[in-house]
C-alpha positions as CSV (number, residue, x, y, z in Angstrom):
1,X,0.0,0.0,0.0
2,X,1.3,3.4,-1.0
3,X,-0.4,6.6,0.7
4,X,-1.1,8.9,3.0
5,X,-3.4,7.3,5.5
6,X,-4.9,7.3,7.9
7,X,-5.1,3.4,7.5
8,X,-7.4,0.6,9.6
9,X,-6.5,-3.0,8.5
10,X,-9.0,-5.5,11.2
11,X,-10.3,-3.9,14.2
12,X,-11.3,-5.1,17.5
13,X,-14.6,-7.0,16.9
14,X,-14.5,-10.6,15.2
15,X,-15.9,-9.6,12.8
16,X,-13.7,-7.2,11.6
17,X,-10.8,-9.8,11.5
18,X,-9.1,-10.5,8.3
19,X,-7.0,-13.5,7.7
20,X,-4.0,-12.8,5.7
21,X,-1.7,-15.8,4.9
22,X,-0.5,-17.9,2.2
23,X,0.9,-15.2,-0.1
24,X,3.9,-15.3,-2.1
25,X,5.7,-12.4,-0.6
26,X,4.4,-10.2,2.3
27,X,0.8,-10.4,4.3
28,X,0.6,-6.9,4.7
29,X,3.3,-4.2,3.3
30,X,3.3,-0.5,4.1
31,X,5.1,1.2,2.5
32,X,5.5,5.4,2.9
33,X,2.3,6.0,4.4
34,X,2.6,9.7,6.2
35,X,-0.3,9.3,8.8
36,X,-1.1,6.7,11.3
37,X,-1.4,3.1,10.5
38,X,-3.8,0.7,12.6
39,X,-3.4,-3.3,12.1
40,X,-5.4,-4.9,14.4
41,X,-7.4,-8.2,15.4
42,X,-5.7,-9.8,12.5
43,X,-4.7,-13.5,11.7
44,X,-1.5,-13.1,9.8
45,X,0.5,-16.3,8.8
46,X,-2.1,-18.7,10.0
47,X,-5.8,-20.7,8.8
48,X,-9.1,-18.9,9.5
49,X,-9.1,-20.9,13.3
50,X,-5.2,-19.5,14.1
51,X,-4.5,-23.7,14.5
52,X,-2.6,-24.2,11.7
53,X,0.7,-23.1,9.9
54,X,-0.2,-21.3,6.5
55,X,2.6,-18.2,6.7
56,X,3.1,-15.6,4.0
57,X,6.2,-16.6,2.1
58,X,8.2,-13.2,3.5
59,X,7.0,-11.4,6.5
60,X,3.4,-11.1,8.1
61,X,3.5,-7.9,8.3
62,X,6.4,-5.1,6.2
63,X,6.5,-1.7,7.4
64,X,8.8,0.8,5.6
65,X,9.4,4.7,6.2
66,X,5.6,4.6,7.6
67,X,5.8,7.4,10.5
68,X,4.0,6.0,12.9
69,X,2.0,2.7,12.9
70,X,0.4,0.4,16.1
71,X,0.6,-3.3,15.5
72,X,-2.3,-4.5,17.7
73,X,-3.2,-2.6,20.5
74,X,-4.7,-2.5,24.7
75,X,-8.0,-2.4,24.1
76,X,-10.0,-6.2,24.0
77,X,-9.5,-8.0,20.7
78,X,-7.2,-5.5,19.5
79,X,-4.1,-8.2,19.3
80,X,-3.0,-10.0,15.9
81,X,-2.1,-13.5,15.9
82,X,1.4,-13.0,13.9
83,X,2.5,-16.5,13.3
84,X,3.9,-18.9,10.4
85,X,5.7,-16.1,8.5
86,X,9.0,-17.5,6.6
87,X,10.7,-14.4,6.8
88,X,9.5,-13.0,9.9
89,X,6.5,-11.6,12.2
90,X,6.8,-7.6,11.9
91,X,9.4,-5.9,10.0
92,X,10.1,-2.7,10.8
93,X,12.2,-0.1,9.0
94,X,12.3,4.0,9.3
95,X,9.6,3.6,11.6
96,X,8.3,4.6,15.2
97,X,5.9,1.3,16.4
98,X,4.0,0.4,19.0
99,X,3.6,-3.5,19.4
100,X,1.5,-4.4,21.9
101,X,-1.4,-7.0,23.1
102,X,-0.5,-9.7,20.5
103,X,0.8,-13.1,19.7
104,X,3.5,-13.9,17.7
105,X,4.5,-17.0,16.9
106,X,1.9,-19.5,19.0
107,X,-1.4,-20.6,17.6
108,X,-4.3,-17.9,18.6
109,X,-5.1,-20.6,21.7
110,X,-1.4,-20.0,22.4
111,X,-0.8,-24.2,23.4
112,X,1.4,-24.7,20.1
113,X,4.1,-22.8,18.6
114,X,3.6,-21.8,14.8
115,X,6.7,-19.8,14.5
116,X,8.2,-17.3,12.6
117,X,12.2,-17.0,11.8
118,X,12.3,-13.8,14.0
119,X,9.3,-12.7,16.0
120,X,9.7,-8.5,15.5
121,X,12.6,-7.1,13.8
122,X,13.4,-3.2,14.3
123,X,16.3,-2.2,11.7
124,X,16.0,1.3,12.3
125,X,14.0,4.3,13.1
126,X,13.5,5.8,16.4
127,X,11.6,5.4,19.7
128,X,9.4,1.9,18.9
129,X,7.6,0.3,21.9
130,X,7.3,-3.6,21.9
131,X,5.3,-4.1,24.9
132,X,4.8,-2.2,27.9
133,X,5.0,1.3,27.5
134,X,7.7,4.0,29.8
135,X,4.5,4.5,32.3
136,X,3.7,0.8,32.3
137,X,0.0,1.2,30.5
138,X,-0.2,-0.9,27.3
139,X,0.2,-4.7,27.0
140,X,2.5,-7.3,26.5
141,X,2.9,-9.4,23.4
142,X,3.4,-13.1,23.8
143,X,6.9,-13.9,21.4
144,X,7.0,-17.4,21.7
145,X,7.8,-20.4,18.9
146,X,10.3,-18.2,17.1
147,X,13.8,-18.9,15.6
148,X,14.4,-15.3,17.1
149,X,12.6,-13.8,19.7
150,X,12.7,-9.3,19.1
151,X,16.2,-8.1,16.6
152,X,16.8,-4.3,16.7
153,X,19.3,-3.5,14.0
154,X,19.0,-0.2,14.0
155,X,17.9,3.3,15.5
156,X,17.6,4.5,18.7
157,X,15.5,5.2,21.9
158,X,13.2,1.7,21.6
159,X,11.8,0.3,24.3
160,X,11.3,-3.6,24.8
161,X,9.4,-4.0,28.1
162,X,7.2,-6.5,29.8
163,X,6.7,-9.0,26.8
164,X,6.8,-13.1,27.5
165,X,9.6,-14.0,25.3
166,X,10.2,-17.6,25.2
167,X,10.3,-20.9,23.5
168,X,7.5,-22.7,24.9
C-alpha cells in the first residue's frame, strides 16, 4: 500500500478480523504511508481458526518509512495472531511502532508454537515500543515459537518491556 493514510486494517470486533496468509511475498506491506497506521485483530500467517501453519512466504507484516503505525493494541480483541511467517512476524524499518497485546508466533489458543524465523525485527528508526509502555499502561505481546525472539538493527530510543519471550 502506497499513501497517506490514515489506514485501519481488522479492528477489534471478530468480525472485523481479516485473515492474511499464504501469499507469495508479504501479508501486509506499508510502504511510505505519512499518517497513522492501525493493524489490528488480524490472523496473519495462519488458517481462519489461528490452528494451523499457512505463513506468508516473507513477513506477516512489512513496514517501511511509515511514520508511525500500532501493531495490535490495549483495548480487547485488538491483538494479531502473527505467526507462520517464513521471513518473519513484523518488519520494521524508518519507523516509530508500538507493538502491543499480541501473539506472535503461537497458535491464537497459544498451546502450540507456529513460528516465525524472527518474531519482531526493528532495523531502524526511532523510539518503537514492543510491549509495555515507559508509564507501564499498554500490553504485553506473547513472542513465543520463534527462531528469534525481538532483533533491533537499527535506530535508537526503543523500548522492549514487559513481553513473554520464550520458547514454549
Amino acid at each position: 500500500t502506497f499513501g497517506f493514510g490514515p489506514i485501519l486494517i481488522g479492528g477489534t470486533q471478530a468480525g472485523a478480523r481479516n485473515v492474511i496468509s499464504a501469499n507469495s511475498a508479504y501479508g501486509i506491506q506499508l510502504v511510505e504511508i505519512y499518517a497513522p497506521a492501525v493493524v489490528q485483530g488480524n490472523y496473519i500467517g495462519t488458517n481462519a481458526a489461528g490452528t494451523a501453519d499457512l505463513g506468508n512466504a516473507h513477513y506477516g507484516i512489512y513496514l517501511d518509512d511509515t511514520g508511525t503505525a500500532v501493531i495490535g493494541g490495549t483495548a480487547a480483541g485488538a491483538g494479531n495472531v502473527i505467526s507462520g511467517n517464513d521471513y518473519g512476524g513484523i518488519f520494521a524499518a524508518n519507523n516509530s511502532i508500538t507493538v502491543q497485546g499480541n501473539i506472535i508466533g503461537l497458535n491464537a489458543s497459544q498451546t502450540t508454537a507456529v513460528g516465525n524465523t524472527a518474531g519482531v525485527f526493528v532495523d531502524s528508526g526511532n523510539n518503537s515500543t514492543i510491549g509495555l509502555s515507559l508509564t507501564g499502561s499498554g500490553a504485553a505481546n506473547r513472542i513465543s515459537g520463534n527462531v528469534k525472539g525481538v532483533v533491533v538493527a537499527g535506530g535508537s530510543g526503543h523500548r522492549i518491556l514487559g513481553n513473554q519471550i520464550d520458547l514454549n
